[in-house]
C-alpha positions as CSV (number, residue, x, y, z in Angstrom):
1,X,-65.1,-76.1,42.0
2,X,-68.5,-78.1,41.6
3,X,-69.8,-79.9,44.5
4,X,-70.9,-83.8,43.8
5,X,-74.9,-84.1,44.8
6,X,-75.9,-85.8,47.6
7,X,-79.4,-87.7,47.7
8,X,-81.3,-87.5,50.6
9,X,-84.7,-88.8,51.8
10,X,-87.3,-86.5,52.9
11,X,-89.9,-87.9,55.1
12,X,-93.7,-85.7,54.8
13,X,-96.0,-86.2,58.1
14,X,-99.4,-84.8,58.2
15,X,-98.9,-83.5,61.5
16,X,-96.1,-81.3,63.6
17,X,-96.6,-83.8,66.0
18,X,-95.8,-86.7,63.9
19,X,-92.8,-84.3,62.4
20,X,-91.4,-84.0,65.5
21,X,-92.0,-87.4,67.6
22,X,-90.1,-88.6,64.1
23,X,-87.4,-86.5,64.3
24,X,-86.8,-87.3,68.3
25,X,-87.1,-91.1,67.2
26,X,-84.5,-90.2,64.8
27,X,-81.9,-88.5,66.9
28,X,-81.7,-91.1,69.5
29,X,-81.0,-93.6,67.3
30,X,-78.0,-91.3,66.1
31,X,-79.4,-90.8,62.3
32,X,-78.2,-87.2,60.4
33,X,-81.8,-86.4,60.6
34,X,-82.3,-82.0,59.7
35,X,-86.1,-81.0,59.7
36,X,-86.8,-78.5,56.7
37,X,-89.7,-76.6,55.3
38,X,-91.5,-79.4,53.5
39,X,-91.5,-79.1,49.6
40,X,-94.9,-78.7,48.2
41,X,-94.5,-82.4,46.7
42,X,-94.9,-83.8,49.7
43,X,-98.4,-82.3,49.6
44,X,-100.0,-82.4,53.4
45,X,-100.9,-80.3,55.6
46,X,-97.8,-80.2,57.8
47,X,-95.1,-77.5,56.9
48,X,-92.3,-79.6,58.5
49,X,-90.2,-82.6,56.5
50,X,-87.2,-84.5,57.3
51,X,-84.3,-85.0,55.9
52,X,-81.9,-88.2,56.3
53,X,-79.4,-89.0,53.9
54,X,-80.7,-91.5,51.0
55,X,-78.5,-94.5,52.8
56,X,-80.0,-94.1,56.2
57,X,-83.6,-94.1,54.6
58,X,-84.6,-97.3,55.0
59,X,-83.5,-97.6,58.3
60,X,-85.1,-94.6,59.2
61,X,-88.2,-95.3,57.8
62,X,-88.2,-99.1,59.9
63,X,-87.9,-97.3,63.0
64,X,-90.0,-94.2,62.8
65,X,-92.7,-97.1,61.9
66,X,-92.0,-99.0,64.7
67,X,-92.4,-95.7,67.1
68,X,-96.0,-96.4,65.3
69,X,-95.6,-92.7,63.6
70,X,-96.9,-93.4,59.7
71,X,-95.0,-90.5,56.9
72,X,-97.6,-89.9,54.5
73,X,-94.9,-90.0,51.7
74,X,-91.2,-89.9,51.2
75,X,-89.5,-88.8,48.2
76,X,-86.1,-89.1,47.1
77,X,-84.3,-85.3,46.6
78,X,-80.3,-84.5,45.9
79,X,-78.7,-81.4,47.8
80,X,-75.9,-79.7,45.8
């Protein structure tokens, strides 16, 4: 049985810190936020991503920004 993908948004920080202030930012506001090893597209030198799922990107992305925590990039991945 095959498995539909799911996209997901994956948030790259040049810092831990940033990594994980984003990721607390994240929680309280109740997104399904998992940190992962970042993929080397994110390029960076922090070895920590998030992941939210694609529909909760935006929103994420507006309030780890208003925490005044900047993602150096974000790229769009699916999880099968």
């Amino acid at each position: 049985m095959s498995r539909t993908p799911r996209s997901f948004a994956v948030f790259g920080f040049q810092s831990t810190h940033d990594a994980l202030a984003a990721e607390d930012v994240l929680r309280d506001i109740g997104a399904e936020v998992v940190p992962i090893p970042a993929p080397s597209l994110l390029g960076g030198r922090c070895g920590i991503a998030l992941r939210v799922p694609e529909l909760q990107a935006e929103m994420a992305l507006s309030e780890i920004k208003r925490n005044e925590i900047e993602p150096i990039r974000i790229i769009l991945m699916d999880d099968v």
